[in-house]
C-alpha atoms as an extended CHARMM CRD file, in Angstrom:
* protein
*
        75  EXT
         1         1  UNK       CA              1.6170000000       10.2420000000       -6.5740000000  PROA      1               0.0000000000
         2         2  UNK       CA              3.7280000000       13.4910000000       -5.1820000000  PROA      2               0.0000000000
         3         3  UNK       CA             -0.1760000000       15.1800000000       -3.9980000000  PROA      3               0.0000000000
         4         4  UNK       CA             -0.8760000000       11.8620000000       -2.2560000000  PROA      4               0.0000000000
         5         5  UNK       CA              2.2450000000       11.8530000000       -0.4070000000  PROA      5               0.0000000000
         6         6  UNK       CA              2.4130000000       16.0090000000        0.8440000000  PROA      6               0.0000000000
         7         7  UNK       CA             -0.0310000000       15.1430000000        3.4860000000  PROA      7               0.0000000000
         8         8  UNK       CA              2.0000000000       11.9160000000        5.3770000000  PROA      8               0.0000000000
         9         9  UNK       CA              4.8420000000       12.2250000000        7.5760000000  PROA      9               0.0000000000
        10        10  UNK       CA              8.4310000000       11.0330000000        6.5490000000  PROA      10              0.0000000000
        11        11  UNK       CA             12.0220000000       10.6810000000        8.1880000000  PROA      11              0.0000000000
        12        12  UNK       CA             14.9010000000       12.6190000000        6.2160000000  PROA      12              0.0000000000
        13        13  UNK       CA             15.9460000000        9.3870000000        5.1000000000  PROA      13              0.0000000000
        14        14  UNK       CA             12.8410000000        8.4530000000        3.5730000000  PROA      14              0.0000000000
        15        15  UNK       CA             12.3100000000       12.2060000000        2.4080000000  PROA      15              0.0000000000
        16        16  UNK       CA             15.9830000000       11.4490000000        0.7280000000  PROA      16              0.0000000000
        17        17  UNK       CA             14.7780000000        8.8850000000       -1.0960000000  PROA      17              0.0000000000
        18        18  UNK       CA             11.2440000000        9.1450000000       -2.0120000000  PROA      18              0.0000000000
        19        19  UNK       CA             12.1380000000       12.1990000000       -3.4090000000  PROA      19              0.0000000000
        20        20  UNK       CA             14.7480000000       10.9940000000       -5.4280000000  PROA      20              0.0000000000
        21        21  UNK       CA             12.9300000000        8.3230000000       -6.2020000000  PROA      21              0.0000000000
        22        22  UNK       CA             10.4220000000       10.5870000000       -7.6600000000  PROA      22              0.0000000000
        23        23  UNK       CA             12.7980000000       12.2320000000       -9.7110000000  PROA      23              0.0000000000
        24        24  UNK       CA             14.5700000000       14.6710000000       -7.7920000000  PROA      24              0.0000000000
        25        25  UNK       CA             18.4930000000       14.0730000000       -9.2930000000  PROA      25              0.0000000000
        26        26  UNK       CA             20.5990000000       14.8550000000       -6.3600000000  PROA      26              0.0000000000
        27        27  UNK       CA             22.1710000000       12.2700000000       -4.4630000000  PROA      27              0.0000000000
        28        28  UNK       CA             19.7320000000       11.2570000000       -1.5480000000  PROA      28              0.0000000000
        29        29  UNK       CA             22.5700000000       11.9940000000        1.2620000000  PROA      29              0.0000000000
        30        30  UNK       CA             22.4480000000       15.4170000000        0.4620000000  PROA      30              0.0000000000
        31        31  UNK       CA             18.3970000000       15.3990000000        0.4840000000  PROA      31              0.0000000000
        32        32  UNK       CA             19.0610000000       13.6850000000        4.0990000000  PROA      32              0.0000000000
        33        33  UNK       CA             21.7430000000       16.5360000000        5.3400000000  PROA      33              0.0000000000
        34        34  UNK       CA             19.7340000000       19.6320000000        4.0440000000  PROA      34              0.0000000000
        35        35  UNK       CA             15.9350000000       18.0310000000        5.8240000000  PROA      35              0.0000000000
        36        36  UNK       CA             18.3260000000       17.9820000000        8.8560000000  PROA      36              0.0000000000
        37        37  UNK       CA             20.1580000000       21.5890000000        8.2670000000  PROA      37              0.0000000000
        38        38  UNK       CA             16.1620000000       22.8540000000        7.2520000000  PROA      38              0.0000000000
        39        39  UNK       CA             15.1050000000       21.1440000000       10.9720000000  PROA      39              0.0000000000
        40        40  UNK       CA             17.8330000000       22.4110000000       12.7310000000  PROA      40              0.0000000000
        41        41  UNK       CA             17.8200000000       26.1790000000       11.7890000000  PROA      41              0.0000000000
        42        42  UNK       CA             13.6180000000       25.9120000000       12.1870000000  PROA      42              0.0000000000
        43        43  UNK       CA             12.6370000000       26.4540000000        8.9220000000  PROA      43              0.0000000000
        44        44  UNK       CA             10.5620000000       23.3160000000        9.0220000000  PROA      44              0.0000000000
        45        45  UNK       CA              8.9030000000       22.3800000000       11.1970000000  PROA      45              0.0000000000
        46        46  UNK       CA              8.9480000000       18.3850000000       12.8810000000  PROA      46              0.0000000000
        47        47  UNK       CA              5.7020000000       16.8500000000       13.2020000000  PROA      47              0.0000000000
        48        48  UNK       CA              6.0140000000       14.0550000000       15.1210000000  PROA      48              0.0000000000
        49        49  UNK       CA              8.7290000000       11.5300000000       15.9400000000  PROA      49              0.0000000000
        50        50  UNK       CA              9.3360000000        7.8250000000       14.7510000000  PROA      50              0.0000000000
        51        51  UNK       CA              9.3640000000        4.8240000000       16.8060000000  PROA      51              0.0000000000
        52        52  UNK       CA             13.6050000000        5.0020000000       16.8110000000  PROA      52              0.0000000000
        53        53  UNK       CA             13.1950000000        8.6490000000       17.8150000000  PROA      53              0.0000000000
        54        54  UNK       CA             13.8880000000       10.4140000000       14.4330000000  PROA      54              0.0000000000
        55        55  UNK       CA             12.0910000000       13.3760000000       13.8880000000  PROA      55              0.0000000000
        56        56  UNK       CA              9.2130000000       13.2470000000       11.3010000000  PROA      56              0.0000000000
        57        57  UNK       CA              8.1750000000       15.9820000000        8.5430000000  PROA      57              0.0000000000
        58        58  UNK       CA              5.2500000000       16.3920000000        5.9420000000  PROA      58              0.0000000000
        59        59  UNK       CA              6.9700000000       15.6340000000        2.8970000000  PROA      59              0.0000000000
        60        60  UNK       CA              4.4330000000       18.2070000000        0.8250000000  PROA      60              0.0000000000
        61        61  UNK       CA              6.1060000000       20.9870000000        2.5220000000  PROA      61              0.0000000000
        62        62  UNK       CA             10.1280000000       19.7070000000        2.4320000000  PROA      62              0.0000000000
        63        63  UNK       CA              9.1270000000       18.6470000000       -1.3470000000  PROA      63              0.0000000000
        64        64  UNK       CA              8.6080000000       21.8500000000       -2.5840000000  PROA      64              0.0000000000
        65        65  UNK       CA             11.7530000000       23.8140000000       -0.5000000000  PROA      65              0.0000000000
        66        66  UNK       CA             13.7520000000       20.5580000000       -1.7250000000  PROA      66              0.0000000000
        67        67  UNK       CA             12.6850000000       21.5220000000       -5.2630000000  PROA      67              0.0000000000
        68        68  UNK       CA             12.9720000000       25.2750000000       -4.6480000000  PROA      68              0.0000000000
        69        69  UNK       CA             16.6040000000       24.8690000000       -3.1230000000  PROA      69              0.0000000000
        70        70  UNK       CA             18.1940000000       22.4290000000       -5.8270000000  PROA      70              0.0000000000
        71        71  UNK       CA             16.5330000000       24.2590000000       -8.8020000000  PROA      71              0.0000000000
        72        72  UNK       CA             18.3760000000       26.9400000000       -7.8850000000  PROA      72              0.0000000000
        73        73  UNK       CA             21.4430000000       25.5220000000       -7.4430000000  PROA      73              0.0000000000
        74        74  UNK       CA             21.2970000000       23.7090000000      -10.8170000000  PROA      74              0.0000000000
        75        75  UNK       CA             20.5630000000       26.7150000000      -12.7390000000  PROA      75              0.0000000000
């Protein structure tokens, strides 16, 4: 499901929780408030923009720094 999804654009709210959805286990507000620190500091970059005006990301390439980043932190 993950491969299907790297290629479509997401909010970091919907990054936050399709992630954790997916199995990521970190609570989804700090998924939300490290997409935005990631945006922020330009190490990703936005895509597009939503129809409310929230920036928009391709999840394959905040997946793997959200994996990368946690990992890390949990070992």
């Amino acid at each position: 499901l993950e491969a299907d999804l790297d290629t479509r654009l997401y909010t970091a709210a919907e990054i936050a929780r399709l992630s954790t959805f997916l199995g990521l286990d970190v609570p989804r507000d700090a998924v939300r408030k490290r997409v935005h620190y990631w945006h922020r500091h330009k190490l990703i970059q936005q895509k597009a923009t939503s129809d409310d005006g929230h920036p928009m990301f391709r999840y394959g390439e905040v997946r793997g720094r959200l994996y990368a980043e946690f990992a890390r932190r949990a070992s």
